[in-house]
Structures are given as structure tokens and as C-alpha cells.
C-alpha positions, 0 to 999 in steps of 0.5 A: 327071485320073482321079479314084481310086474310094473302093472301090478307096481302102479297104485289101485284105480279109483273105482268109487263112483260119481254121488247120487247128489252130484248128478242131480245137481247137474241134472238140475242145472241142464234142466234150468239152462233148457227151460231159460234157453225155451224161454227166451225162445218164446219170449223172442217169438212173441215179441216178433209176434207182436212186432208183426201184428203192429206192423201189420196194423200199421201198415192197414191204418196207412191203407185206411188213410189212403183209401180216405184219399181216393174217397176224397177225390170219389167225392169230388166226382159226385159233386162235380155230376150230381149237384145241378144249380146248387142242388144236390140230387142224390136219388141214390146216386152215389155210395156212402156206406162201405165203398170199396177202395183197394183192400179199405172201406169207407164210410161217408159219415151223414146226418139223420134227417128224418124224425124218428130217433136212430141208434146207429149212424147214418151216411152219406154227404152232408149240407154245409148250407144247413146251418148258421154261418158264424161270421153273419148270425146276430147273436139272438141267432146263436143265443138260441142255439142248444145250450147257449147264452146270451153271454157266450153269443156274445163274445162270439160276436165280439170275436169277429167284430171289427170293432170289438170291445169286450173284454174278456181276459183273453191276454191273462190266456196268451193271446187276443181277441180276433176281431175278424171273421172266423175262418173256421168254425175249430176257432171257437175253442179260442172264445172264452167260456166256450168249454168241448160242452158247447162244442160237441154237446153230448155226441163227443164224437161227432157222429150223430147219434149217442153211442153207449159210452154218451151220455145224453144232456136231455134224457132223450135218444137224439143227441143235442148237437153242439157248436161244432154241428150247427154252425159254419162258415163256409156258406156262400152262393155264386151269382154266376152260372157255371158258365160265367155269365151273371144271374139275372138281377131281379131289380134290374127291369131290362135284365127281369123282363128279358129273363120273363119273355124268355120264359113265358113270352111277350103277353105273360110277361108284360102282366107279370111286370104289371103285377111286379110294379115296373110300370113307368117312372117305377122301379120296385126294390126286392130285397129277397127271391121269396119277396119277389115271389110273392109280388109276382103272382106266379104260380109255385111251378112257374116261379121254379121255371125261373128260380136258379136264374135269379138275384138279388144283387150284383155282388158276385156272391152272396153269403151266410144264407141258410138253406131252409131244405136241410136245416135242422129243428135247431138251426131253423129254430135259431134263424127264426128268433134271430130275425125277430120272431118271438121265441114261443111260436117258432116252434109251431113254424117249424114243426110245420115246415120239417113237416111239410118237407118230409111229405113233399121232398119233391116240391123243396125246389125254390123257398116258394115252398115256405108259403105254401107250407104257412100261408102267405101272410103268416109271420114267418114268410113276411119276416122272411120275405124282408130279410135275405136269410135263406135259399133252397141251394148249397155250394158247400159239402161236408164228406166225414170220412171214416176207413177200415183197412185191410182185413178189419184193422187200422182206422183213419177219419178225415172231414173234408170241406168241398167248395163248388161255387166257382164250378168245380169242386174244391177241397176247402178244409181238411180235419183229421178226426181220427183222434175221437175214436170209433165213430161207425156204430156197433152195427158197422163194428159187428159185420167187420169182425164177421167178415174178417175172423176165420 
């Protein structure tokens, strides 16, 4: 009897194979979980991409901001050695375009002073003394500003007086009327109807030319400047020199004559104060440097021999004069009418002046230049000669200063305010600008990308 083996007793193996269907199925699925697992890997890697670059731009608009720093203090040393009696003498005496501070550049955001038309911004440091002070022009003045009324001037009068008495519903707007002197010249968004139009005009962001996203009020090239870029409140001249001692009164005979034989001797002098009306028993009243001028007799040359060491007062500063050197046509437009000339033939005057100091940048250096440029009996100069209105020197700068950071990214812009009428400079106002946006022109723009693309 055959005894069965136990291998030939177990049941048959299954020996079908896995359904073509299942594979695919499974295969599929590998595939999906590879594709989820890549995409996830690329999303992580781009989100740290982007976390990087924004860390990166970060860390070049702190750059930027730090560089505007040390071109603050840049330009405090600027003013401290190149501004002599109020004047600034430039002469290609400092940076304004590109300065180089650690892996930052700078730009110091100036002011086309010329009479042609630009396209791209222009830099360098600019003249507070250049424009109306908010706290002393009548309202003729700024009625004539561009794009004002008379309703508006106003009201800003009205703000700053302290009697003031229009009411112009500024409890319904939460607060009210001032009735003190502006304190900075941002305050005039508080005056009411005083909409951005008339404080930026149509260079919205504030650098001095029309960039192409600006649309021009007046269909020309030049921008029409704003509130913001004509007035301010930060003019005041010391009567002082540097070293402490008072100018020399010119009302003062004693002070007048010492100032004279100094300069021009004994014999010179008894005939200037001869001319000048200091005789016995008379003591002749000088309103203005530029009224003493034209009493004097002297010669334009002489007269600036004298010019920085001049007052008209004993007050220890003087406020709220224009400096008729680096006004603009609207600003020397709007003194005019305010001190009373008729609106018609200012601008004759001042075409002629703007003229007279493109052509003779060397003779600007005391307001005798106002005489020779219109005669000495014209209008203006006798209006002028009345009225303490102008001078020839600034003690206040403005530095608009606008960064790049490190390898073309991150932007900062800060406006500083400097004050050197105590004898050295000092930060007196500070505006983060940054908020308007690009303000260094295409040209600027286009050699930044250059530079810092591979």
C-alpha cells in the first residue's frame, strides 16, 4: 500500500497573477503622491524664495534709512564750513547727487533755479529763505500765490491770528481754529478748503519736476507748485555774529560811524554820514538796509564791504524776510502784490530781476543788486526800501533726502529742516516723505537697474 506524501496532500498554490488594472491603479497613485510631495517641495522653496528677497529688501530699506542718517549729519558739516554770513557758497562745494554712504546712495532733492524747463529732477540743498513765511505775509501775498483766493488767504490769516474771528465750521471737523503761529508749514491741512490741490499742486510728489504719472494744471512742462513748496515758517536772521557780538545798528550814530571809519576811514566817513543825515540835532530813521543804501551814496562794491555787518534793529533776530536770490517767479510775484504794487506790472519786475541774477550770479551778494537791475526810482525799489520784506542771506536749509539701498532695492526719503542762525547747524524739522513714492526720475531709475542687474 502507497502511503500519499504530506507536499502532495497540501491544497494547490494560487498561481493567478496581480490584474493589470490593480497595477495601474497603484502606479497612479505613486505617481500622485510623488507629484504632491514635489509640489509641496516647490511651494516651501518659493515661499522661502520670497522670504528671502523680502528679507532682503527689508534689510536694504533699513540700509537706506541709515544711510539718510549719516547724510543728515553730511549736511550739517556742509553748512557748518560753506555757508559765511548767511550765504551759502556752493561752487561745487559738496555732493548732491549719488553720495556713497556704506553699500546706500543718496540724493539730495533740489530745485531747478534755472529758466529752462526740465524733465528730471535736479539736487542739491535748497533755501528755506526763499519763500513766503506763513506767520508774516498779509493775505494779498498768499492770495497770489498759484491757485489761490483770497477766501482761502484768509482763513489762513485767521489761523494764526490771535484775535481771530471767522468762523469756518472747524468744531463740526473735531477741533478748532488755532489762533497762533503755524509751527510748520503740514499744519495748513487743518485750514479749511485747503484740499492736497493746494498743497502739492500738481507735483504730487514733491520733487520738482512732472514725472509721467503727473498731470500739469497749466498744460506747460514746469510743475505749478503748491503750498507746501512756497511758503514756510522757518525764516529767521540773527543779529549777531558768530561770535556773539550785535550787528551794527545803522540807526545807532555812535555804532554807524565806528562800523564806517573802520571801513573806509575818518575823511570817507564824515561824508558818508554827511549824505546819511546824521548831522547835529539829527538822527535820520532807516527802515531797510536797502533804504540806507540809497541814502548813502555808496557805490554797490563799497556797500557789500559793510552789508553782513548790518541792522536794522536791536531785536536779537529778525523774521519772515524773503531772500530775493533764490525766490521763485511765484514767490517774488506774490511779495510784490503784497507789499502793494499793482498786480499788472509785477511781472515786468520780475521777469527783469530773475533776469538780472541768471546773468550776474556774482553781483547777488547784498539787495543793492535790486537797483541796479530796475533803477533806483522805479516802483519796486522804493516799495522795497519802506518795507523790511528782503535780504540777500538764509540761515535756514532744507536737505530732501532721498536713499537707495544696497544692490538697487529698498527706498527711504526723509526732509530735513536745518537751522544755523544760532551758529551751528541744527535739525529743526524732520518729514519722512517716503510715503510719496519714487520721486528720483527715470533717468536716476534706469542707471540703478543697470548697475545692479547681472
Amino acid at each position: 500500500m502507497r502511503i500519499a506524501s504530506p507536499i502532495q496532500s497540501l491544497p494547490p498554490a494560487n498561481t493567478r497573477r496581480p490584474s493589470p488594472r490593480v497595477s495601474g491603479s497603484v502606479l497612479i497613485i505613486v505617481l500622485w503622491v510623488t507629484v504632491g510631495l514635489i509640489s509641496l517641495t516647490l511651494y516651501f522653496a518659493g515661499s522661502m524664495s520670497l522670504e528671502l528677497r523680502a528679507s532682503g529688501n527689508h534689510a536694504s530699506r533699513i540700509a537706506a534709512e541709515q544711510a539718510i542718517q549719516g547724510a543728515a549729519r553730511y549736511v550739517s558739516w556742509v553748512l557748518s564750513n560753506s555757508v559765511t554770513n548767511g550765504v551759502l557758497v556752493t561752487n561745487n562745494t559738496y555732493l548732491g547727487e549719488a553720495l556713497q554712504i556704506g553699500e546706500s546712495k543718496v540724493w539730495l532733492l533740489g530745485r531747478n533755479t534755472t529758466a529752462n524747463a526740465v524733465t528730471e529732477p535736479v539736487f542739491g540743498l535748497r533755501d528755506e529763505g526763499g519763500r513766503l513765511n506763513l506767520n508774516r505775509a498779509n493775505s494779498n501775498a498768499l492770495a497770489s500765490l498759484p491757485g489761490m483766493t483770497s477766501d482761502l488767504a484768509a482763513a489762513i490769516v485767521d489761523w494764526r491770528s490771535t484775535n481771530g474771528t471767522m468762523e469756518l465750521g472747524y468744531t463740526s471737523l473735531g477741533y478748532t481754529a488755532k489762533h497762533a503761529p503755524f509751527e510748520s508749514v503740514e499744519e495748513l491741512r487743518l485750514i479749511s478748503g485747503l484740499t492736497l490741490d493746494y498743497l502739492t499742486g500738481d507735483d504730487l510728489n514733491r520733487n520738482g519736476v512732472l514725472d509721467p504719472e503727473e498731470r500739469s494744471f497749466s498744460g506747460s512742462r514746469e510743475p505749478t507748485p503748491g503750498l507746501l513748496e512756497t511758503t514756510t515758517v522757518f525764516t529767521r536772521e540773527p543779529n549777531f555774529h558768530s561770535d556773539g557780538s550785535s550787528l551794527t545798528n545803522v540807526n545807532t550814530r555812535a555804532q554807524i560811524q565806528a562800523l564806517l571809519n573802520t571801513a573806509f576811514g575818518s575823511s570817507r566817513t564824515t561824508q558818508i554820514m554827511n549824505q546819511l543825515g546824521f548831522r547835529p540835532n539829527a538822527n535820520p530813521n532807516f527802515p531797510t538796509l536797502l533804504r540806507f543804501y540809497l541814502s548813502s551814496g555808496l557805490s554797490a562794491d563799497d556797500f557789500s564791504r559793510i552789508y553782513p555787518n548790518l541792522s536794522t534793529t536791536t531785536n536779537t533776530y529778525t523774521y519772515g524776510r524773503v531772500n530775493i536770490n533764490t525766490a521763485s517767479r511765484e514767490v517774488l510775484t506774490a511779495l510784490l502784490v503784497g507789499a502793494g504794487q499793482n498786480a499788472q506790472s509785477v511781472d515786468s519786475a520780475v521777469s527783469t530781476l530773475i533776469s538780472f541774477r541768471q546773468q550776474n550770479p556774482n553781483s547777488l551778494s547784498t539787495v543793492a543788486w535790486i537797483v541796479t537791475a530796475l533803477g533806483p526810482t522805479h516802483p519796486v525799489v522804493t516799495t522795497l526800501a519802506a518795507r523790511d520784506l528782503i535780504t540777500t542771506r538764509s540761515f535756514q536749509y532744507s536737505a530732501d533726502l532721498a536713499a537707495v539701498g544696497p544692490f538697487g532695492r529698498g527706498y527711504a526719503r526723509v526732509k530735513f529742516v536745518f537751522d544755523l542762525s544760532d551758529g551751528t547747524p541744527k535739525i529743526i524739522h524732520r518729514q519722512d516723505l517716503t510715503r510719496l513714492g519714487w520721486a528720483l526720475g527715470e533717468r536716476v531709475r534706469t542707471q540703478t537697474l543697470a548697475m545692479n542687474t547681472p
